[in-house]
C-alpha positions in Angstrom: 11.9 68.3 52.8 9.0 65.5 51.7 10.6 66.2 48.1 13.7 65.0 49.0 12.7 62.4 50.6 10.9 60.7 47.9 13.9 61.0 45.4 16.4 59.7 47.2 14.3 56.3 47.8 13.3 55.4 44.3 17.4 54.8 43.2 17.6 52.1 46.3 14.5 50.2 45.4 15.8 50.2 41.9 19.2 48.8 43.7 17.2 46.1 45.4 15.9 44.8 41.7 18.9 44.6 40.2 20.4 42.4 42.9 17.6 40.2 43.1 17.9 39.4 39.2 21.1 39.1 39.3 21.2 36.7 41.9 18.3 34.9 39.6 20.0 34.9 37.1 23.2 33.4 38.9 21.0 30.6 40.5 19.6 29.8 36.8 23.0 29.8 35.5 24.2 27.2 38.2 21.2 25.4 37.6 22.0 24.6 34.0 25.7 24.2 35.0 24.7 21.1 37.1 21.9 19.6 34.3 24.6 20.2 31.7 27.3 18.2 34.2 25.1 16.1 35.1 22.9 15.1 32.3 24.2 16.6 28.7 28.2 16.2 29.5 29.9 14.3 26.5 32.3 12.8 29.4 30.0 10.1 31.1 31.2 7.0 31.0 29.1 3.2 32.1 30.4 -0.3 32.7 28.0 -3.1 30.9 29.0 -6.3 32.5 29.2 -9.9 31.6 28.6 -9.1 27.1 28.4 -12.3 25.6 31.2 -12.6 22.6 29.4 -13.7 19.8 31.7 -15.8 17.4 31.8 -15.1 13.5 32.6 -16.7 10.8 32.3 -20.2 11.9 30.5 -21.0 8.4 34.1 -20.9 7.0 34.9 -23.3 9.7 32.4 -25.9 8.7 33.9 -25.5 5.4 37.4 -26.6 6.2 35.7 -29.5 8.1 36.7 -27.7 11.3 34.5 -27.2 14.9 35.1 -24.7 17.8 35.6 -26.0 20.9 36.6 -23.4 23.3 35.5 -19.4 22.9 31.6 -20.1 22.8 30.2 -18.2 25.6 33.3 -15.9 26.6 32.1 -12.7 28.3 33.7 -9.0 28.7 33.1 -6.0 30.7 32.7 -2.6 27.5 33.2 1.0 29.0 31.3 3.6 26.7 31.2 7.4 27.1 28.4 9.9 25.9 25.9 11.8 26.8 24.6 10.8 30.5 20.8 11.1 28.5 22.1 8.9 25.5 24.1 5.9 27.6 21.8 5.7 30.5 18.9 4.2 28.3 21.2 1.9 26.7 21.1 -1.9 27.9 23.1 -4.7 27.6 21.1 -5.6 24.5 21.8 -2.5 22.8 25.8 -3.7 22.3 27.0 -6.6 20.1 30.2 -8.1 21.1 31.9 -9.7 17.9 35.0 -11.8 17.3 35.2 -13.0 13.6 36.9 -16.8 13.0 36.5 -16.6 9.2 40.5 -16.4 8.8 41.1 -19.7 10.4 41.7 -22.7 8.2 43.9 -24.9 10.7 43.5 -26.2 14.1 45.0 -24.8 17.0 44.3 -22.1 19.7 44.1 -18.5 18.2 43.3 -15.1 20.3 41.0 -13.2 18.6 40.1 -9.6 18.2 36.9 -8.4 19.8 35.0 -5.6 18.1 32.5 -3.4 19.8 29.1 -2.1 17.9 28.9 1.1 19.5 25.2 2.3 19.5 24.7 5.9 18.2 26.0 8.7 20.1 28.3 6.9 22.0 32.3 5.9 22.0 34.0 2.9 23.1 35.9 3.9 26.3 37.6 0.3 27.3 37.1 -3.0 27.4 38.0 -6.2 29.6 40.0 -7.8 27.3 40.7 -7.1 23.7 41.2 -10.1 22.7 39.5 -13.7 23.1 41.1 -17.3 23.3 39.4 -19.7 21.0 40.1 -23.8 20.7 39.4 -24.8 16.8 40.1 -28.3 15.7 38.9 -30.9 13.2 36.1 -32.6 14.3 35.8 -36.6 14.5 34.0 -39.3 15.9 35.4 -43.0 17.0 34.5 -45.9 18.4 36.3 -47.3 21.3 36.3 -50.9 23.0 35.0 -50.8 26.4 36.7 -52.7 29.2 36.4 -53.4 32.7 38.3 -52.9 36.1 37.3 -54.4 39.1 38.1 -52.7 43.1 37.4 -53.4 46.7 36.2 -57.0 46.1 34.9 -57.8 50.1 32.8 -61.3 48.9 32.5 -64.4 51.7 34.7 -67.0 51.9 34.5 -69.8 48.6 32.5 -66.8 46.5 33.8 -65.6 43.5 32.6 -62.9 40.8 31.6 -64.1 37.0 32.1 -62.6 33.7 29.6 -59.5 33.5 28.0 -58.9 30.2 27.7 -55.4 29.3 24.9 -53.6 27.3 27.0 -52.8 24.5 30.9 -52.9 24.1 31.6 -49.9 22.5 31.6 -46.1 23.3 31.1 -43.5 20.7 33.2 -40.5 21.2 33.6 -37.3 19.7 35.5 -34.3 20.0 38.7 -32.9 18.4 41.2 -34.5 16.7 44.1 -33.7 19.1 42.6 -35.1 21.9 40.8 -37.9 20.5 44.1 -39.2 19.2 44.8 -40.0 22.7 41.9 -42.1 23.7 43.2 -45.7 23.6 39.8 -47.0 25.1 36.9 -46.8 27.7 37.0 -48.6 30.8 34.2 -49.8 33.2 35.2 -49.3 36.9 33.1 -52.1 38.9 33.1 -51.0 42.5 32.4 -54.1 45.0 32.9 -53.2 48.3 28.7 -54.0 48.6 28.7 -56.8 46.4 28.0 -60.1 48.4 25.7 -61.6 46.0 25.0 -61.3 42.6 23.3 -57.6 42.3 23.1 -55.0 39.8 25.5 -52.1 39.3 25.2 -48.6 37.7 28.8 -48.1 36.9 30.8 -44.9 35.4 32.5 -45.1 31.7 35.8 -43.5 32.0 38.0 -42.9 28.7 41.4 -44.1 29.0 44.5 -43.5 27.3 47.5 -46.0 26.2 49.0 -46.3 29.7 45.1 -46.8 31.3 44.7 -43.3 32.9 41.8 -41.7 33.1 41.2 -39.2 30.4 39.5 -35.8 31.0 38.6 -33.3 28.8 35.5 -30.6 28.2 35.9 -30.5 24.6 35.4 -34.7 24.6 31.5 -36.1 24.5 31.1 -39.6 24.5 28.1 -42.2 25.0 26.5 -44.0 27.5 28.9 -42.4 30.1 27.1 -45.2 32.3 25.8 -48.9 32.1 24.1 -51.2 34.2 25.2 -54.4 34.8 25.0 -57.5 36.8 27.6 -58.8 38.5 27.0 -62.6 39.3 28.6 -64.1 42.4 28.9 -67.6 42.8 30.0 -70.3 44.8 32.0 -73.6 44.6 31.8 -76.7 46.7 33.0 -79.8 46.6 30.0 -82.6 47.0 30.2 -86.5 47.2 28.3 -88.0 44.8 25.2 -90.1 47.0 23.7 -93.5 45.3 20.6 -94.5 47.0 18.1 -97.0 46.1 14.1 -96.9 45.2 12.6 -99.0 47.5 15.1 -98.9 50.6 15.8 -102.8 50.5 19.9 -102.0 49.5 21.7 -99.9 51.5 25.5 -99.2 51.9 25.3 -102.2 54.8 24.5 -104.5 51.9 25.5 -103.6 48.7 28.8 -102.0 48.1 29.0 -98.8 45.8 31.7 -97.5 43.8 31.0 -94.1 42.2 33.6 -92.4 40.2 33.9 -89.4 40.2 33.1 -89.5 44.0 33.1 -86.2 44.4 32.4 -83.3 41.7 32.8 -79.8 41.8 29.2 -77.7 42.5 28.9 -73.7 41.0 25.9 -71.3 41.7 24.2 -69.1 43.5 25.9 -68.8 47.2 22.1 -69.0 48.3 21.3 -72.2 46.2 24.2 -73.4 47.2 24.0 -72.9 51.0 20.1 -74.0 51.2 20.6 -77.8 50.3 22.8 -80.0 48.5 23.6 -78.8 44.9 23.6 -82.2 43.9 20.8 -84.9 43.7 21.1 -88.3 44.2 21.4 -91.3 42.1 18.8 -93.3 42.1 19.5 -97.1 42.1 15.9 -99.4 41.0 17.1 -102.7 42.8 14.1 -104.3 41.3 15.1 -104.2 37.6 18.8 -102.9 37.1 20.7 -105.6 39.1 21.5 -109.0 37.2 23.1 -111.6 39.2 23.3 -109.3 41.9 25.6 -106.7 39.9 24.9 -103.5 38.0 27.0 -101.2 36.4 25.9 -98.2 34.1 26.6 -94.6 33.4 24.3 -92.5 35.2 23.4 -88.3 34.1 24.4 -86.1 37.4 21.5 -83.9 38.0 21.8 -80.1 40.2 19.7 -78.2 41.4 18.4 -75.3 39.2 21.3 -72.5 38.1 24.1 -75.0 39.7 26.7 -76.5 37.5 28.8 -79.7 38.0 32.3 -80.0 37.2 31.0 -83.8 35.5 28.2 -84.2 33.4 27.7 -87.8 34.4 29.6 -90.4 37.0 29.7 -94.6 36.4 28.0 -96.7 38.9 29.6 -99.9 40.1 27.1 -101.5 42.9 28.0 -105.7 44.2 25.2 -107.1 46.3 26.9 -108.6 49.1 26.4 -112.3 49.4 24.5 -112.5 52.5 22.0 -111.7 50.0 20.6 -114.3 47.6 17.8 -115.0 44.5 15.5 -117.5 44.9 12.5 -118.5 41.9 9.1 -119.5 43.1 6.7 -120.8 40.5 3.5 -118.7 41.3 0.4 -120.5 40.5 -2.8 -119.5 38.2 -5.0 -119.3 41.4 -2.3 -116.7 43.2 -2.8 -114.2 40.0 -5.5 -111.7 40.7 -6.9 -108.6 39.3 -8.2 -105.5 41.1 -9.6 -102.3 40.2 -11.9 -103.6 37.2 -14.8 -101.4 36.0 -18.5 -102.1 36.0 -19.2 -103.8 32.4 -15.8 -104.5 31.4 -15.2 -107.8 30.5 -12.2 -110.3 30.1 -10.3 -113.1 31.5 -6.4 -113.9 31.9 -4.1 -116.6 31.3 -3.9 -118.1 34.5 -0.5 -120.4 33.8 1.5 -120.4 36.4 4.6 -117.6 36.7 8.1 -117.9 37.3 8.7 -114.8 40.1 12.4 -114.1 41.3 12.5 -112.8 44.9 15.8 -111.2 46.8 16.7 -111.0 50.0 18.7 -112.6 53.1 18.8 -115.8 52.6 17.8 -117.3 55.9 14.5 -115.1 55.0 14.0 -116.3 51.8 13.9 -120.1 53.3 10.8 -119.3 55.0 8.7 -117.5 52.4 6.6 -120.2 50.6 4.1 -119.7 47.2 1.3 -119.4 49.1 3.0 -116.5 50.6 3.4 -114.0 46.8 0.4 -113.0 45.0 0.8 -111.3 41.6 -1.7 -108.5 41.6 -2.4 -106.5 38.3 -4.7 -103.2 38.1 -7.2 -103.3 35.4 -8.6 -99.3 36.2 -7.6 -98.1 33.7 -9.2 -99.8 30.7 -12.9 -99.4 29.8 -15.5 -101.3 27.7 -14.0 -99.9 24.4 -10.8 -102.2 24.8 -10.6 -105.2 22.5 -8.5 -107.9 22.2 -5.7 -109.7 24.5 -2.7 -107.0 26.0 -0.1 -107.4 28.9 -0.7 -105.6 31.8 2.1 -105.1 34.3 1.7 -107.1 37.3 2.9 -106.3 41.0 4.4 -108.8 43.4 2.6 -108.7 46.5 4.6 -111.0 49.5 3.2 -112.0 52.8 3.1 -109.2 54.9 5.4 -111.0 57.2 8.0 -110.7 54.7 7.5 -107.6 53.0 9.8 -105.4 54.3 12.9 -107.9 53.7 12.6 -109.2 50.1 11.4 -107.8 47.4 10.9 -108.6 43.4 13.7 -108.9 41.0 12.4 -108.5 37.3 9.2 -107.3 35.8 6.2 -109.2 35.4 3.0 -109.0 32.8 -0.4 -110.7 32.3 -2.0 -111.8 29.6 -5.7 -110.3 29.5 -7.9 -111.0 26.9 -11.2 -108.6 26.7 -14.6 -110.3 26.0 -17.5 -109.1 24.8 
């Protein structure tokens, strides 16, 4: 019975072993199923994204005196298929994108091929797009005369703008033929809604064509495509023309003034305008420029500074009314005195006596007697190094009592002779 027993288990065990490699064996063959599927299979396929198109042939281009100016930096999505072990260590890098321009010889637009460079081991399974659009024209440069359009002026009441001076007045553009045939000019667009007083303006250069509209293009470059300017504002008012007189003994009460123009136009700066008056006034010296109680001359107009006048100069007609008179008094030697004379300066004066012409109302001038005018003359400035006899200017000096009614017509010297 034990015999038995022992032969009948050795075929089961053996049983067992079989099964147990064969299902080994079964595992390992699914095993190498998957790494064949899933690593060696000539069926795997990748997407590399966004490959740059890299344009050939564009010496021939140059040659024909021809540019590109759309295709540069076109991109496409390649598909290849290999190995799974071959494609996934490829990179974006690893794959040249080509489309070759040397056939072109006019301008125009054109779709080019694209050609893959498939790396080693690998096939071309798709593409994006098989062919690329490309923009190939002559290339030129011109120079266009830049203008100016103005918008939105808001400025106060009596303010107007100037002419503005620009950096340069013309643009340099380049680009293709086709479209530079259409640039008619460049314009200046001044924007003034802010402008009040003159201020400076960074302002856009626009390209227009021959109907003045705005011109865009990408293929066009030009330069400056801004400038800074200055826009002046100014202002214009109308002024009188004032006459006044040196010493304040005429007035419009006694003299009558005719000043033509009377009135001139006055153009500047709205704030030099509205701090005073534009215009000075004339200046009348009633102590030298009257002769028999008239004057007349052609007098300069003077402004203040950065204001113009509409007239450069106005004529002066002034009559001193006839409540005012002349009288001569004959001043004598002993009313002639100097003042102002330096220690060790020497010299005498002729001491004849002086005709002296005074003016004023006449009832005043019938009180004033000699005695009452002094001629004064100022010898300060001269030192002991003077030689010789000179005229000094004299002043009129009257009676206090009278001073601030009359008052000297003419000039008036002494003769002073230096001694040693």
């Amino acid at each position: 019975m034990n015999q038995t027993k022992t032969e009948s288990s050795a075929p089961r065990a053996t049983s067992r072993g079989n099964l147990v490699a064969w299902i080994l064996c079964l595992v390992a063959a699914f095993v190498m199923w998957i790494y064949v599927m899933a690593v060696e299979s000539p069926e795997h396929e990748q997407i590399f994204s966004h490959l740059p198109v890299e344009l050939t042939g564009t010496e021939t281009l140059s040659e024909n005196e021809l540019a590109v100016y759309s295709g540069y930096g076109t991109m496409i999505d390649v598909t290849l298929s290999g190995k799974k072990s071959v494609v996934s260590r490829l990179s974006e890098r690893d794959i040249v994108v080509t489309a070759d321009l040397k056939n072109i010889t006019e301008g125009g637009r054109y779709n080019c091929k694209v050609t893959v460079d498939v790396p080693a081991g690998c096939k071309l399974a798709g593409m994006s797009q098989n062919t690329i659009s490309v923009y190939v024209d002559q290339a030129m440069t011109v120079t266009v005369d830049l203008t100016e359009r103005r918008e939105n002026t808001n400025l106060p009441e009596g303010c107007y703008t100037g002419t503005v001076e620009f950096p340069v007045d013309k643009i340099t553009v380049t680009g293709p033929r086709n479209v530079l045939v259409r640039v008619a000019g460049a314009q200046v667009t001044l924007d003034l809604a802010d402008v009040t007083r003159t201020s400076t303006l960074n302002a856009p250069v626009t390209l227009v064509n021959s109907k003045g509209e705005e011109m865009q293009s990408p293929y066009i470059d030009y330069s400056p495509t801004t400038v800074s300017v200055t826009v002046p504002v100014y202002k214009s008012v109308t002024v009188p023309v004032r006459v006044g007189f040196r010493y304040g003994f005429l007035n419009s009460e006694n003299t009558e003034i005719t000043v033509t123009p009377a009135t001139v136009e006055a153009t500047g700066d709205p704030d030099v305008i509205d701090r005073a008056s534009p215009l000075e006034s004339i200046i009348l010296d009633e102590k030298t420029e009257f002769e028999n109680g008239r004057l007349t001359k052609t007098v300069p107009l003077s402004a203040a500074e950065g204001v113009t006048l509409s007239a450069a100069q106005a004529e002066v007609t002034a009559v001193i009314d006839s409540s005012i008179k002349t009288r001569e008094f004959l001043i004598p030697g002993s009313n002639i005195v100097d003042t102002g004379a330096k220690e060790g300066v020497d010299y005498t004066w002729d001491r004849s006596a002086v005709p002296v012409t005074l003016m004023g109302p006449v009832d005043v001038l019938a009180k004033i007697d000699v005695d009452d005018i002094t001629l004064v003359f100022d010898m300060s400035p001269y030192n002991d190094s003077n030689t010789g006899t000179i005229r000094v200017r004299a002043d009129v000096s009257v009676d206090s009592l009278w001073r601030d009614q009359v008052f000297a017509v003419g000039t008036y010297e002494i003769n002073v002779t230096f001694t040693d």
